[in-house]
OpenMM code with the backbone's topology and positions (N, CA, C; nanometers):
from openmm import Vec3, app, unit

residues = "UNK UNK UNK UNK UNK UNK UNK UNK UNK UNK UNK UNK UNK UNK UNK UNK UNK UNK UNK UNK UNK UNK UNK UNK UNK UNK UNK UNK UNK UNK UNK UNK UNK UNK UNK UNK UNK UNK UNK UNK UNK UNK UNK UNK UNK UNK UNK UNK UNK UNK UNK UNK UNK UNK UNK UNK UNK UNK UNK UNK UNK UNK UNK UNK UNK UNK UNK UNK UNK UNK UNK UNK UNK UNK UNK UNK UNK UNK UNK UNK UNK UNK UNK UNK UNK UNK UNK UNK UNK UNK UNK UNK UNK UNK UNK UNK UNK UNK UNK UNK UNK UNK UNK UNK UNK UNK UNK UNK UNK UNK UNK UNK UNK UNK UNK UNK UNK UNK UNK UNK UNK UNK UNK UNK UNK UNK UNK UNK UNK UNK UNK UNK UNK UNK UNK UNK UNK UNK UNK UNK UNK UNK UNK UNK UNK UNK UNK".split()
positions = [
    Vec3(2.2423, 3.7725, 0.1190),
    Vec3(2.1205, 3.7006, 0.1520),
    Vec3(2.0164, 3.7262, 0.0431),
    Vec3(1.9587, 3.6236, -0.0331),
    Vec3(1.8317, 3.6305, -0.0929),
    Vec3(1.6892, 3.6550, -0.0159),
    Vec3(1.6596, 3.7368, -0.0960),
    Vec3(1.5338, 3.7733, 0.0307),
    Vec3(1.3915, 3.7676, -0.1138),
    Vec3(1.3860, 3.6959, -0.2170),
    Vec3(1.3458, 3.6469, -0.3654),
    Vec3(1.2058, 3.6172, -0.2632),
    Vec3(1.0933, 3.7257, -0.3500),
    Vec3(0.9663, 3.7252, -0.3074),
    Vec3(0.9136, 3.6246, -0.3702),
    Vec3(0.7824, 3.5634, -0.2601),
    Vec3(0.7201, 3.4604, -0.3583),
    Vec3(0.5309, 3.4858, -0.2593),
    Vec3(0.4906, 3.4940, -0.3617),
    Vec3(0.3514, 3.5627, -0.3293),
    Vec3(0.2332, 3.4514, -0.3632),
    Vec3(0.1599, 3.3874, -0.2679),
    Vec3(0.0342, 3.2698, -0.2488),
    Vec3(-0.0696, 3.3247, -0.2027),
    Vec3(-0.1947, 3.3040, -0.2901),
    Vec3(-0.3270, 3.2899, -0.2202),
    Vec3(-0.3419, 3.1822, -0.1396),
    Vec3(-0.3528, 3.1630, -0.0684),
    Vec3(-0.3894, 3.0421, 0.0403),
    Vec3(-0.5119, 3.0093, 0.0763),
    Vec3(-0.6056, 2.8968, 0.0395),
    Vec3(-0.7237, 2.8422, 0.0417),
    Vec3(-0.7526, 2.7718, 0.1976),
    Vec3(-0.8209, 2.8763, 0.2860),
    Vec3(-0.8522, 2.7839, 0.4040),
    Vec3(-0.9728, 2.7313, 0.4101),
    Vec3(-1.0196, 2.5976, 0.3614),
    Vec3(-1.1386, 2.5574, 0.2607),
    Vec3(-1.2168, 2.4723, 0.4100),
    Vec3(-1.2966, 2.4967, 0.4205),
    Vec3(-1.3982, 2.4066, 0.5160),
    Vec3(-1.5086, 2.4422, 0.5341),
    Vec3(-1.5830, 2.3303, 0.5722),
    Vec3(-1.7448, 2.2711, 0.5539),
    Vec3(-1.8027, 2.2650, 0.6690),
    Vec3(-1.9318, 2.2796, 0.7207),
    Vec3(-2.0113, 2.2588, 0.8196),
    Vec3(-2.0292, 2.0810, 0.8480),
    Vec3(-1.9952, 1.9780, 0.7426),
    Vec3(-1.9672, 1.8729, 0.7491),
    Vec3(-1.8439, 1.8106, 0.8179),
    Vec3(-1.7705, 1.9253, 0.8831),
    Vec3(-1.6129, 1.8526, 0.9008),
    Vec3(-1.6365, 2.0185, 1.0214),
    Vec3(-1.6628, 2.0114, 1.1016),
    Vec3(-1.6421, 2.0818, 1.1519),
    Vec3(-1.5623, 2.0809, 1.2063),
    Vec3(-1.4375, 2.2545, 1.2322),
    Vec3(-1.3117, 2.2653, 1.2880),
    Vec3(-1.1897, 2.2232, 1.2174),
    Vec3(-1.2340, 2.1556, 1.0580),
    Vec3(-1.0803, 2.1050, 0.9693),
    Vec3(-1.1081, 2.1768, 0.8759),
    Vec3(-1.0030, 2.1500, 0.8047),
    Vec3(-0.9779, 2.2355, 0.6767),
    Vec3(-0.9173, 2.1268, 0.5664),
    Vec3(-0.9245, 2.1186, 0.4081),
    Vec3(-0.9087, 2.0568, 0.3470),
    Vec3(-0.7147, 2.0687, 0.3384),
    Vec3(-0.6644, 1.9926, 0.3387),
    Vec3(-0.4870, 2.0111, 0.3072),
    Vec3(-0.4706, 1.8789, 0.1632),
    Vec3(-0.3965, 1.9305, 0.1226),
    Vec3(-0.3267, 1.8043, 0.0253),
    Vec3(-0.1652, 1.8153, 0.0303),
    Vec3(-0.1236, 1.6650, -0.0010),
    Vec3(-0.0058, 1.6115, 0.0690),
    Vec3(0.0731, 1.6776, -0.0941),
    Vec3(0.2096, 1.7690, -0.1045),
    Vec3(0.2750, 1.8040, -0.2201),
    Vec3(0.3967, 1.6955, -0.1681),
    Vec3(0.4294, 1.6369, -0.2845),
    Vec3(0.5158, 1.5450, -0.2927),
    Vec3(0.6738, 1.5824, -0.2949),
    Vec3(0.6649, 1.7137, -0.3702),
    Vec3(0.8297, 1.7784, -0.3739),
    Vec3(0.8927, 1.8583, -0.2626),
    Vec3(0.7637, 1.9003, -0.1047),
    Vec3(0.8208, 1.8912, -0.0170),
    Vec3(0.7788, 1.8113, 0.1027),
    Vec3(0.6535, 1.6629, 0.0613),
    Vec3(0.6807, 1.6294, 0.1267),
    Vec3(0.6039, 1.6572, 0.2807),
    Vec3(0.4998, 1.7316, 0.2562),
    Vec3(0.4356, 1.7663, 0.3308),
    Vec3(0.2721, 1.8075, 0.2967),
    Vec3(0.1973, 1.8356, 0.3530),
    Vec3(0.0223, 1.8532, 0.3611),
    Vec3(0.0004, 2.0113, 0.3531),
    Vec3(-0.0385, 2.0705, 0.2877),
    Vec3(-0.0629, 2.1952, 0.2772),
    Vec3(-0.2014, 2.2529, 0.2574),
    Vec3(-0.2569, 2.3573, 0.2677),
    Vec3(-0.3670, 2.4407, 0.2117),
    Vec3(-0.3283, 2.4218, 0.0626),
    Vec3(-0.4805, 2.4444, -0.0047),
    Vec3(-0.4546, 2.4418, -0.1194),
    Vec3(-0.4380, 2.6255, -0.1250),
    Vec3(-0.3179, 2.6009, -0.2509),
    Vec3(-0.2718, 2.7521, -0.2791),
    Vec3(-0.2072, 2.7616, -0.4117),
    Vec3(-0.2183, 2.8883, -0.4501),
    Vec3(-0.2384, 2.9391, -0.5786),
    Vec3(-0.1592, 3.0495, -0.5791),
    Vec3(-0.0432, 3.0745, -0.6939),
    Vec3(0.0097, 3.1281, -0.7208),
    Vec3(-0.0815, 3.2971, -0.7333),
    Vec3(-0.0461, 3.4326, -0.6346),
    Vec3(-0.0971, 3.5536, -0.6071),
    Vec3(-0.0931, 3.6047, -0.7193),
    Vec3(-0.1995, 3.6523, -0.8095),
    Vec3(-0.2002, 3.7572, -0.9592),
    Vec3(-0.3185, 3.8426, -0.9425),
    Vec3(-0.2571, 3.9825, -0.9565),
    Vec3(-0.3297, 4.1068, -0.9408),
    Vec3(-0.4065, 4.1370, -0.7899),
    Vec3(-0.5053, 4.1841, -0.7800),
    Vec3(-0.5678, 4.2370, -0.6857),
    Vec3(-0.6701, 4.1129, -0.6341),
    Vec3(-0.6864, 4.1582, -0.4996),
    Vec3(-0.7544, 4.0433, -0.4460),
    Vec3(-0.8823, 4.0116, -0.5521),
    Vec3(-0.9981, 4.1267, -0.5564),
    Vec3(-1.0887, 4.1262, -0.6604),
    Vec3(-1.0981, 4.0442, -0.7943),
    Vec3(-0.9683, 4.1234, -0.8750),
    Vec3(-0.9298, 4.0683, -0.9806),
    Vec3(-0.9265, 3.9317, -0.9716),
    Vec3(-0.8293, 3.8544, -0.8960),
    Vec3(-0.8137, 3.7530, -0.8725),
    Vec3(-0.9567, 3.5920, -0.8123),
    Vec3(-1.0600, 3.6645, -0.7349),
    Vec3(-1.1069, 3.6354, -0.7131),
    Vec3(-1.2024, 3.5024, -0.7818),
    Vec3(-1.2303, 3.5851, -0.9108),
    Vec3(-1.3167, 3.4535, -1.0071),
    Vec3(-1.2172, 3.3305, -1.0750),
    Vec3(-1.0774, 3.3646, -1.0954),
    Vec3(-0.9313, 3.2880, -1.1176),
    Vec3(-0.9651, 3.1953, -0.9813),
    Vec3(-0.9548, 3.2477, -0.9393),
    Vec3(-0.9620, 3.1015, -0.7700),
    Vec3(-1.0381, 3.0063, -0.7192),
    Vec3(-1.1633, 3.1027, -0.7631),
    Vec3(-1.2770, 2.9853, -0.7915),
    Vec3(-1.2575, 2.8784, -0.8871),
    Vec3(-1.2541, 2.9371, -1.0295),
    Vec3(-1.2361, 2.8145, -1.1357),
    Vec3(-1.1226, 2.7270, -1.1256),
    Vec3(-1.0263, 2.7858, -1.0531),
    Vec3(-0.9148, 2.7094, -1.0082),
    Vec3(-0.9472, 2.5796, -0.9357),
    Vec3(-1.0145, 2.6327, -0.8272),
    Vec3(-1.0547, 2.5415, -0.7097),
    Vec3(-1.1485, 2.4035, -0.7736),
    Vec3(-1.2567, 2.4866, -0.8753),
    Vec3(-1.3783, 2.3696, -0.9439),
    Vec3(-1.2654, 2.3077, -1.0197),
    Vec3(-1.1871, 2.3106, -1.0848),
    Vec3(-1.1240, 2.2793, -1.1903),
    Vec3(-1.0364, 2.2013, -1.1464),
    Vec3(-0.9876, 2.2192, -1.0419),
    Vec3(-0.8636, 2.1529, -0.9676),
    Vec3(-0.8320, 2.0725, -0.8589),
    Vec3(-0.9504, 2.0940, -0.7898),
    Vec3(-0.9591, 2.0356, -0.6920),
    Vec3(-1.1393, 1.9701, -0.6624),
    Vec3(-1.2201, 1.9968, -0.7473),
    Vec3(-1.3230, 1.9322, -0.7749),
    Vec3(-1.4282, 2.0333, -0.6644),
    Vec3(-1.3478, 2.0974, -0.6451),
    Vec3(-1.4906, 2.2145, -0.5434),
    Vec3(-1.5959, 2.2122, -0.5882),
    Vec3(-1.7463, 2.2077, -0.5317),
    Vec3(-1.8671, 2.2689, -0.5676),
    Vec3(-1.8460, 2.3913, -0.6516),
    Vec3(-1.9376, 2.3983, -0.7606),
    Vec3(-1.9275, 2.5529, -0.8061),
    Vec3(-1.9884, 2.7038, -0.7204),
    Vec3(-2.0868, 2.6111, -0.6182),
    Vec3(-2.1330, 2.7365, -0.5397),
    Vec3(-2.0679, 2.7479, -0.3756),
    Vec3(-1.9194, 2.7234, -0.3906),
    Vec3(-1.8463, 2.7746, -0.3167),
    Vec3(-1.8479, 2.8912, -0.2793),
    Vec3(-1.8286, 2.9561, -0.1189),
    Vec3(-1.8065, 3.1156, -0.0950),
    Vec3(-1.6956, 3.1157, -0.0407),
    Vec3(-1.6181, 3.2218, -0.1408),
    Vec3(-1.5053, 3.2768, -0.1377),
    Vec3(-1.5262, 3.3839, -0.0948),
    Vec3(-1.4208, 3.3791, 0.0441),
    Vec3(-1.4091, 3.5171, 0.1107),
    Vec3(-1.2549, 3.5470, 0.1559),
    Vec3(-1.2031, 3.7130, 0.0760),
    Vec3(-1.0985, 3.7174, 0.0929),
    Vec3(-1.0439, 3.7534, 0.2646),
    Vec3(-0.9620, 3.7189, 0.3020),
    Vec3(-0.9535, 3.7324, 0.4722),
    Vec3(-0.8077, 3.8570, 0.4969),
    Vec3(-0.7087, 3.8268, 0.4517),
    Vec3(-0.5869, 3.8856, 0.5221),
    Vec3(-0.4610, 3.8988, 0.3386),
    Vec3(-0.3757, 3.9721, 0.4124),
    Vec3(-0.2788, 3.9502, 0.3465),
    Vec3(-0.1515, 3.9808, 0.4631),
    Vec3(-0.0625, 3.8941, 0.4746),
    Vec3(0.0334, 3.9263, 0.5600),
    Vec3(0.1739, 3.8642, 0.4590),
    Vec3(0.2885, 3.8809, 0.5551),
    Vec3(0.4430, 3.8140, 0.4662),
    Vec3(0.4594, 3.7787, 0.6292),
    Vec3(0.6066, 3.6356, 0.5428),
    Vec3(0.6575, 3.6028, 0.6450),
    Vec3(0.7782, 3.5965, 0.5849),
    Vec3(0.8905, 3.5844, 0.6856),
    Vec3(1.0606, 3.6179, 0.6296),
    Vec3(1.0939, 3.4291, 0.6997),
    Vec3(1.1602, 3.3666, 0.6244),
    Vec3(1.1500, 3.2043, 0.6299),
    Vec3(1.2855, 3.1470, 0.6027),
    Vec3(1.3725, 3.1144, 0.6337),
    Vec3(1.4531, 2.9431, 0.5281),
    Vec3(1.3451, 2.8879, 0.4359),
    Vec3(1.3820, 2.8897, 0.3178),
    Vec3(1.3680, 2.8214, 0.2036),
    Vec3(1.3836, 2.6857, 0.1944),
    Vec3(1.3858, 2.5615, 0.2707),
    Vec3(1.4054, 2.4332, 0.2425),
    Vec3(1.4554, 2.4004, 0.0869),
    Vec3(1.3622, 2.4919, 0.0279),
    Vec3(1.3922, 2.4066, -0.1258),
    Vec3(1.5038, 2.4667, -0.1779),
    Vec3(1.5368, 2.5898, -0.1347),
    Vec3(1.6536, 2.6641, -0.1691),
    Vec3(1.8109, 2.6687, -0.0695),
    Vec3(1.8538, 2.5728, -0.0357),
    Vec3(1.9747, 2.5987, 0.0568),
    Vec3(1.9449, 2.6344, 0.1879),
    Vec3(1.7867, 2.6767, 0.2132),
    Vec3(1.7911, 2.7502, 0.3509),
    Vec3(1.8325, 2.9329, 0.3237),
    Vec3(1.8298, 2.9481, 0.2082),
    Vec3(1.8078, 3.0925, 0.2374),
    Vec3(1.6856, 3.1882, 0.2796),
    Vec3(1.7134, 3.2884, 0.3036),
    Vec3(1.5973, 3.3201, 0.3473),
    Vec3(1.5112, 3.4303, 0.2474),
    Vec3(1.3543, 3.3981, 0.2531),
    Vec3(1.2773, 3.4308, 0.1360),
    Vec3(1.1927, 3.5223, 0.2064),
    Vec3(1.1221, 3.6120, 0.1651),
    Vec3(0.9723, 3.6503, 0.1953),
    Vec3(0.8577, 3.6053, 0.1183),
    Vec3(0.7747, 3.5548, 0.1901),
    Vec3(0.6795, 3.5091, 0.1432),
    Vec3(0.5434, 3.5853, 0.1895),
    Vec3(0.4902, 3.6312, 0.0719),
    Vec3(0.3664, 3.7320, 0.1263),
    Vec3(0.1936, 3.6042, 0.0618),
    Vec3(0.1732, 3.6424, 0.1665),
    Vec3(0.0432, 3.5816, 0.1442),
    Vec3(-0.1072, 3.6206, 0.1582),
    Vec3(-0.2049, 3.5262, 0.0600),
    Vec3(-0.3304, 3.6684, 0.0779),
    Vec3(-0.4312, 3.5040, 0.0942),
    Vec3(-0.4911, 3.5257, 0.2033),
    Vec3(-0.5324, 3.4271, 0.3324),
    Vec3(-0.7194, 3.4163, 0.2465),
    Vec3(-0.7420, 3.3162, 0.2021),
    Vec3(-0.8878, 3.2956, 0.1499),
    Vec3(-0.9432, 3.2230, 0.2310),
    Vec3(-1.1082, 3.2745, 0.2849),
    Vec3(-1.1718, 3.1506, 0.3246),
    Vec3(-1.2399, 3.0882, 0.2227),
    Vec3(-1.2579, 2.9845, 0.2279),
    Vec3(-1.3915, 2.8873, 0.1039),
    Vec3(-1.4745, 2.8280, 0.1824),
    Vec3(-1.5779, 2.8483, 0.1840),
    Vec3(-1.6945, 2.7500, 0.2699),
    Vec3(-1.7494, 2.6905, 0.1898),
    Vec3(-1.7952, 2.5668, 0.2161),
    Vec3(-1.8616, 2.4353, 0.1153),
    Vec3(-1.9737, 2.4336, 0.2429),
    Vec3(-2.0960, 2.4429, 0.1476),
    Vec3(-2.2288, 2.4221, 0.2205),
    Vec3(-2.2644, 2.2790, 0.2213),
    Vec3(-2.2302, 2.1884, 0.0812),
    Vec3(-2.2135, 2.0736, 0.1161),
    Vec3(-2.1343, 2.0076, 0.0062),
    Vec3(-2.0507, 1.8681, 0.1006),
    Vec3(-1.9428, 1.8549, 0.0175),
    Vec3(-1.9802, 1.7494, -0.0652),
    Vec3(-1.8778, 1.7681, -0.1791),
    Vec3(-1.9073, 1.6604, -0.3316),
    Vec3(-1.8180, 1.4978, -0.2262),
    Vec3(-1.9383, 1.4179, -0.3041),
    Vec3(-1.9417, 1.2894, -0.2534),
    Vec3(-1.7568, 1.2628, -0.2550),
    Vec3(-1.6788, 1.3039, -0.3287),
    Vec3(-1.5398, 1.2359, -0.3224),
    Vec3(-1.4913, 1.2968, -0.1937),
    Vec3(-1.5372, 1.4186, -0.1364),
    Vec3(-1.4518, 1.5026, -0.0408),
    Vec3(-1.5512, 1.4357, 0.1127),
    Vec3(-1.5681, 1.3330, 0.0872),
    Vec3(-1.6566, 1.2748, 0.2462),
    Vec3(-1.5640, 1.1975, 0.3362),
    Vec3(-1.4962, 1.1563, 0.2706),
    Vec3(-1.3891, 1.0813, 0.3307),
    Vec3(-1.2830, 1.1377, 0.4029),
    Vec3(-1.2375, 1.0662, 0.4880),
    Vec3(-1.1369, 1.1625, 0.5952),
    Vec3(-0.9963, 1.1786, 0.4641),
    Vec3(-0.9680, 1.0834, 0.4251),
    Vec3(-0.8395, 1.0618, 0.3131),
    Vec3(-0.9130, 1.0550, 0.1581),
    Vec3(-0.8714, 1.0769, 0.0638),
    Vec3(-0.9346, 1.1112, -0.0975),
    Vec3(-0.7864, 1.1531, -0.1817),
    Vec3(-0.8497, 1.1080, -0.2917),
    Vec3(-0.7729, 1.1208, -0.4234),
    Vec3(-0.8321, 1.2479, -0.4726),
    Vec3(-0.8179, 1.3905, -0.5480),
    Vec3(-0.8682, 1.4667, -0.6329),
    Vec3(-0.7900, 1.4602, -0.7526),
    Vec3(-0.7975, 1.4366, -0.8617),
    Vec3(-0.7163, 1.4939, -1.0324),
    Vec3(-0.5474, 1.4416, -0.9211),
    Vec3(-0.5078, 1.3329, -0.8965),
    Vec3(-0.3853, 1.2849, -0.8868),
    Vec3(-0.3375, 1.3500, -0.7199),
    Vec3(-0.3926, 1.4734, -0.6931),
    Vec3(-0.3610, 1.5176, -0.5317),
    Vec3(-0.4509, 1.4284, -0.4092),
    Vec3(-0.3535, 1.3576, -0.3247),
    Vec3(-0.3908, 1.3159, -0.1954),
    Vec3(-0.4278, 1.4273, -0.1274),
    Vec3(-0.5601, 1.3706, -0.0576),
    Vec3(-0.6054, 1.5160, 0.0028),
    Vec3(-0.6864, 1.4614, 0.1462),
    Vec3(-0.6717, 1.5639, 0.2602),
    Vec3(-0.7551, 1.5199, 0.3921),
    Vec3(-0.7731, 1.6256, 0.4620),
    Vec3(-0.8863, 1.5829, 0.6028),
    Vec3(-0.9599, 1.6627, 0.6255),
    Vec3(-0.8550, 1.6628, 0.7739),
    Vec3(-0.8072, 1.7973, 0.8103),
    Vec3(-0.7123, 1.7914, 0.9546),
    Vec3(-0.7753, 1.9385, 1.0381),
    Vec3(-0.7100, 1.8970, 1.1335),
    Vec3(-0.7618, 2.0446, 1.2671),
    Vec3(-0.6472, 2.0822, 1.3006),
    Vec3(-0.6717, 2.1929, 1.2882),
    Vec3(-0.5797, 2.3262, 1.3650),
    Vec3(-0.4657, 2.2640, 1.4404),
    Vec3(-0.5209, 2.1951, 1.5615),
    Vec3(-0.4616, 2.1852, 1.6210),
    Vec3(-0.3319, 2.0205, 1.6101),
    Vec3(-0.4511, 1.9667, 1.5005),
    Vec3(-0.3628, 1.8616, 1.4457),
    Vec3(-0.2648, 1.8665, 1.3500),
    Vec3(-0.2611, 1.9697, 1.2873),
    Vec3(-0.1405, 2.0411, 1.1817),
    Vec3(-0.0716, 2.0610, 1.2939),
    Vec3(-0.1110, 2.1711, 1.4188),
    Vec3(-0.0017, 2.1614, 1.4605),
    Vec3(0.1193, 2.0818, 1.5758),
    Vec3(0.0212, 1.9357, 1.5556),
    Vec3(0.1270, 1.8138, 1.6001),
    Vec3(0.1518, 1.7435, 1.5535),
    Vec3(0.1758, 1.8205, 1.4190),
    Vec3(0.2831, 1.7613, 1.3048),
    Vec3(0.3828, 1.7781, 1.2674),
    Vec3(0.5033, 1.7455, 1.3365),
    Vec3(0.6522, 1.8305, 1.2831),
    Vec3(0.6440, 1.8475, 1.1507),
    Vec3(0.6391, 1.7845, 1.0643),
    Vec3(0.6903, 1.8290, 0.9094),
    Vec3(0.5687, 1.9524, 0.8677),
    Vec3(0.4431, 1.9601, 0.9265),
    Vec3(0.3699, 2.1030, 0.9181),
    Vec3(0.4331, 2.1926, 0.9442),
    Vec3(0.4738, 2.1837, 1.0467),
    Vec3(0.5298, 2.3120, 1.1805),
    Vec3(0.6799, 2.3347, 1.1473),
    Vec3(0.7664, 2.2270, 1.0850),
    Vec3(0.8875, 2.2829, 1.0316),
    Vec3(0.8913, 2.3896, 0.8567),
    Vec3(0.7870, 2.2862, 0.7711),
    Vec3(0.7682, 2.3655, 0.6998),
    Vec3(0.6905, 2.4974, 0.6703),
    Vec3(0.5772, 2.5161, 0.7482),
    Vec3(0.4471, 2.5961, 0.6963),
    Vec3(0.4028, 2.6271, 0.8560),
    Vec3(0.4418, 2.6672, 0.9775),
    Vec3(0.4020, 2.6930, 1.0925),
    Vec3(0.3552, 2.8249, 1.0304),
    Vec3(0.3993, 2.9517, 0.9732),
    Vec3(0.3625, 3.0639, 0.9712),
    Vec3(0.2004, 3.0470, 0.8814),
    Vec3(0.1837, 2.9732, 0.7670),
    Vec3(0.0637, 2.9688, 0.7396),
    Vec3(-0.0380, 2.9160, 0.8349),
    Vec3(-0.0193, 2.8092, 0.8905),
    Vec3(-0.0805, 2.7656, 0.9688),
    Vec3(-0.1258, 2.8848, 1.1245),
    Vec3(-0.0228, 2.9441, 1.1545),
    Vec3(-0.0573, 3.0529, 1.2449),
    Vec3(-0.1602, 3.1694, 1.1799),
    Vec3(-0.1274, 3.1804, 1.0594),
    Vec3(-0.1820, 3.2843, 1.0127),
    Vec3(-0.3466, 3.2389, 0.9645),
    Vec3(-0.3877, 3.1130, 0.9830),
    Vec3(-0.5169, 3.0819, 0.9459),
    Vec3(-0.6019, 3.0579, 1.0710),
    Vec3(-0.5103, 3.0336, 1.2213),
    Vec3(-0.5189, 3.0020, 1.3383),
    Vec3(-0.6144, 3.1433, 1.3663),
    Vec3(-0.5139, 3.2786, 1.3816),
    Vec3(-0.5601, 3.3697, 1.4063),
    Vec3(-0.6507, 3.4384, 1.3633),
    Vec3(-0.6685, 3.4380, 1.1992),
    Vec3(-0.7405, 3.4951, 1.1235),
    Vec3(-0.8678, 3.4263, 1.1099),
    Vec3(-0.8977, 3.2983, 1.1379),
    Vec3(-1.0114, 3.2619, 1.1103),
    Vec3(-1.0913, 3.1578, 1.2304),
    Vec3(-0.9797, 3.0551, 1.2598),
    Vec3(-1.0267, 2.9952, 1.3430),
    Vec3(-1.0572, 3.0178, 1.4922),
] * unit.nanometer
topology = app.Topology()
chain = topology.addChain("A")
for resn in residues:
    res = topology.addResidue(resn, chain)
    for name in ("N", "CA", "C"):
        topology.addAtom(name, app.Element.getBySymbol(name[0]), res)
């Protein structure tokens, strides 16, 4: 059994404008709506100003975003993209609050730099099979930790 670590910051990004959702964008190679997330490097700290410019850079965030680090947990999974083996996936859980959002992010559905992106609830991720088959553990883990 492969048990091949794979380590994500996970962006649980939402606004006093959208109250109760969180920003997701649709990834095309599986096919599903996700948190925006970022490959995990160094210490939460360290990492911290990397995520920001990430976020302005990448997803068109305000620059006076607050980033707050929340959790780090793993989950043991099937791999879809890999045969179904099983992976650990450790993750380190960010909140982002937008005090107010840039005119492209007003819309329930939006384009950012080529990513489809929308505004969903908790509870609407989770009456989404292709959420809940792929990404139920993130989604639990933002359930508990924040919402």
């Amino acid at each position: 059994m492969d048990t091949t670590e794979k380590h994500s910051s996970i962006m649980a990004i939402r606004s006093a404008e959208r109250p109760g959702e969180y920003l997701l964008y649709h990834d095309t190679r599986w096919d599903c709506d996700f948190f925006p997330n970022h490959d995990t490097q160094g210490t939460a700290e360290m990492e911290k100003p990397n995520l920001k410019s990430w976020l302005v850079r990448d997803f068109s965030a305000p620059e006076n975003l607050a980033l707050s680090f929340i959790t780090e947990t793993s989950s043991m999974k099937p791999s879809l993209s890999h045969n179904s083996e099983m992976r650990e996936y450790d993750y380190r859980l960010w909140l982002v609050d937008v005090d107010s959002l840039p005119d492209a992010w007003k819309s329930d559905t939006f384009t950012i730099n080529g990513r489809n992106c929308r505004w969903e609830s908790i509870p609407g991720m989770e009456a989404n099979p292709r959420i809940m088959q792929v990404n139920q553990d993130v989604v639990s883990m933002v359930k508990d930790s924040i919402h």
